[in-house]
C-alpha positions as CSV (number, residue, x, y, z in Angstrom):
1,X,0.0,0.0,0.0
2,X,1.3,3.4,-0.8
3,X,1.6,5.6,1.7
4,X,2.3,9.6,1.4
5,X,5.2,11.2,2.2
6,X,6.1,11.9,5.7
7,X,3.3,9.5,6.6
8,X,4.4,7.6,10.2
9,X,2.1,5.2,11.7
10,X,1.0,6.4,15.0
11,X,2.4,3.6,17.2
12,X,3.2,4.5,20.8
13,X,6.6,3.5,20.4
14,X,7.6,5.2,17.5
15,X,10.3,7.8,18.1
16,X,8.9,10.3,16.0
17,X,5.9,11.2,17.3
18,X,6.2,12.8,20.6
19,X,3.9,11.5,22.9
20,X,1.0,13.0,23.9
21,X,0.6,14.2,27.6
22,X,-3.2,14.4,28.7
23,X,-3.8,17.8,29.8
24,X,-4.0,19.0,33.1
25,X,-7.2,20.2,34.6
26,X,-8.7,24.0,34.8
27,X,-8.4,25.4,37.9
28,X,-11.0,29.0,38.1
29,X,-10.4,31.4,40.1
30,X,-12.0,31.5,43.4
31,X,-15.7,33.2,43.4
32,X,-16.6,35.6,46.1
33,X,-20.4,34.2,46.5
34,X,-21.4,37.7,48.7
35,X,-20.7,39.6,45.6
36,X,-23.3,37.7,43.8
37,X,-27.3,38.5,44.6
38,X,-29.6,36.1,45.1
39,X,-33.4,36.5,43.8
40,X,-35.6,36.3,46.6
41,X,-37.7,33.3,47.3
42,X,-41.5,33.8,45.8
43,X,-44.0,32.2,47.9
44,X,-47.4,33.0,48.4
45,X,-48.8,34.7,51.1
46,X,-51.1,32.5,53.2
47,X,-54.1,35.0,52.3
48,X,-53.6,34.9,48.6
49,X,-53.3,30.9,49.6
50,X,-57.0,31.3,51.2
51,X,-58.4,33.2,48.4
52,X,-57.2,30.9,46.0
53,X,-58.4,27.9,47.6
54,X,-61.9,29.4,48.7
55,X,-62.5,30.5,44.8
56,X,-61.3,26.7,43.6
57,X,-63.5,25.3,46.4
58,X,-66.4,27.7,44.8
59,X,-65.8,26.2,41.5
60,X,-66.4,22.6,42.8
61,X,-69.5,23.8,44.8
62,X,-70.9,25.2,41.6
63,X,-70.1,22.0,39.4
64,X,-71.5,19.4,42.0
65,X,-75.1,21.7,42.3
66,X,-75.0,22.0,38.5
67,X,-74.2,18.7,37.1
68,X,-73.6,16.0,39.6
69,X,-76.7,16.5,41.6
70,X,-79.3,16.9,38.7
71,X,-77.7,14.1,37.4
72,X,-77.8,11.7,40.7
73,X,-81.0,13.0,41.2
74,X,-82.7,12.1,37.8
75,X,-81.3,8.3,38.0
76,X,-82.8,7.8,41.1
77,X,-85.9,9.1,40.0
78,X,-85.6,6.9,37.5
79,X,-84.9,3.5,39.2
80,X,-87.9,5.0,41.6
81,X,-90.8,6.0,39.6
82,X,-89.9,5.1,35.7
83,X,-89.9,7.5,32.6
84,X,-93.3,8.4,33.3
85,X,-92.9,9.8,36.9
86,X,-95.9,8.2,37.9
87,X,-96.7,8.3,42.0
88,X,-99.3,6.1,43.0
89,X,-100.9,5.8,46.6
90,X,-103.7,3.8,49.0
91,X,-105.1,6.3,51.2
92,X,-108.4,5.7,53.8
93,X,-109.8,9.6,53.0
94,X,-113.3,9.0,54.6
95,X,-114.8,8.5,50.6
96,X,-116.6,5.1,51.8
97,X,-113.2,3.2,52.0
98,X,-109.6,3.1,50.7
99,X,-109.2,5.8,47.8
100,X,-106.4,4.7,45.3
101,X,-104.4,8.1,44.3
102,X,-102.0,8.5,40.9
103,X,-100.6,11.5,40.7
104,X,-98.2,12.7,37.6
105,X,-97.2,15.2,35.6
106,X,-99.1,15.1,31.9
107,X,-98.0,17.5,28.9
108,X,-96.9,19.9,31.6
109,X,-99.6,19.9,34.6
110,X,-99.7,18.3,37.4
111,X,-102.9,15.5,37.2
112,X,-104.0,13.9,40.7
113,X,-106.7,11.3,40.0
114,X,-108.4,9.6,42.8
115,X,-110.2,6.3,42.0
116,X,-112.9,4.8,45.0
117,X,-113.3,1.2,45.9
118,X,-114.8,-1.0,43.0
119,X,-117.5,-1.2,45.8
120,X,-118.4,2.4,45.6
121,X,-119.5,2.8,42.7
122,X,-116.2,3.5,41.1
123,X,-116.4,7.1,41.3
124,X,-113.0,8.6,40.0
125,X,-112.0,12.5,40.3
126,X,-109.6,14.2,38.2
127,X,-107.5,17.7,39.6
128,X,-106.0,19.2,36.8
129,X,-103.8,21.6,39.4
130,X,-100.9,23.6,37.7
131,X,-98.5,23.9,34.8
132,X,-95.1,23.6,33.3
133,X,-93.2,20.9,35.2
134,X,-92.0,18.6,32.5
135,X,-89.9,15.4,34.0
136,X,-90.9,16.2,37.8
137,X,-91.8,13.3,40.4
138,X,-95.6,14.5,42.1
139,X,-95.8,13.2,45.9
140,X,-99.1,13.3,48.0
141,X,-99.1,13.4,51.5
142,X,-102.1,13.4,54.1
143,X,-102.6,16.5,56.3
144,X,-105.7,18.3,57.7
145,X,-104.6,21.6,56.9
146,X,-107.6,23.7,57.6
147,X,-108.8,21.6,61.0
148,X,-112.2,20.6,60.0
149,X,-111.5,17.3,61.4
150,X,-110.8,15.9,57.6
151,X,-107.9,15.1,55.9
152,X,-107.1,16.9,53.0
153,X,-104.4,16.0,50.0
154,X,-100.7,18.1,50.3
155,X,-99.8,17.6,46.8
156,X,-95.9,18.4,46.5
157,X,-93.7,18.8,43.2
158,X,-90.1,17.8,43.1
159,X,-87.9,20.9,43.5
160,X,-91.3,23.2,43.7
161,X,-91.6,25.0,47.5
162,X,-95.3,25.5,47.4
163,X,-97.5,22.9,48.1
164,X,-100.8,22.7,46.5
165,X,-103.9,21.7,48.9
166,X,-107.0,19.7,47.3
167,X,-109.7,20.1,50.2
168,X,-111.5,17.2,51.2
169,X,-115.1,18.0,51.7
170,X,-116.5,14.8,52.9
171,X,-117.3,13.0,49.5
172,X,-114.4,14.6,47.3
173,X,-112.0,17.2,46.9
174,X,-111.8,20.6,45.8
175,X,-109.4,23.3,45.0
176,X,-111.4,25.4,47.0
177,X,-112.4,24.7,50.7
């Protein structure tokens, strides 16, 4: 093989190639570290701390009454009372026996039917009481709200604060005592 001129192999023993010494370390200069200033640490201030975590704990107050408890709340009414939100009841009312009650919302009102014993002639009364609660659960309850020794219908609409009283007048009931 040809090699150019002046070509040496590099062998460690060849004479003319000086060996290589590994260099020696660098050494710096000393710093002065109180010449040099240091950023102060940033930390919060326990009040902006408080403010932050009361407006985070707002947030989660406000998602949980918005979407987690409409939610919970709609699929237990509907393992309770089906798509139709029917509520039905058995209630002794003084009407010759043990009344039979369904109460629902229908194309926005509240409908409380009240159907007598098959011995009674099957009388049946429909209360056609108020409007626009699509989806709602309807819940009677038994109360003698104006003491004439008769008890009269609470009617009671899930997430509605006013009751609505049918008066029982001895043989039915009526919006009106």
């Amino acid at each position: 093989m040809l090699q150019p001129q002046g070509y040496v192999k590099d062998l460690p023993h060849n004479p003319r190639i000086p060996r290589r010494s590994t260099p020696e370390p660098v050494t710096h200069p000393p710093v002065d570290t109180e010449d040099l200033v240091s950023e102060p640490e940033r930390r919060l201030s326990p009040k902006t701390l408080g403010i932050c975590g009361a407006v985070v704990m707002l947030i989660l107050f406000w998602l949980g009454n918005s979407y987690v408890v409409p939610t919970i709340t709609g699929i237990s009414d509907n393992f309770q009372y089906g798509q139709a939100r029917i509520s039905s009841f058995d209630f002794n009312v003084g009407h010759g026996g043990t009344s039979h009650f369904i109460a629902q919302v229908y194309r926005g009102h509240v409908v409380v039917i009240e159907f007598d014993q098959p011995d009674s002639k099957g009388t049946s009364y429909a209360f056609n009481i108020d409007h626009s609660y699509d989806g709602r659960v309807v819940s009677i309850s038994l109360e003698d709200v104006n003491h004439d020794g008769k008890v009269d219908l609470v009617v009671g609409v899930e997430g509605d604060q006013i009751a609505m009283i049918l008066y029982n007048t001895g043989k039915a009931f009526a919006v009106n005592p």
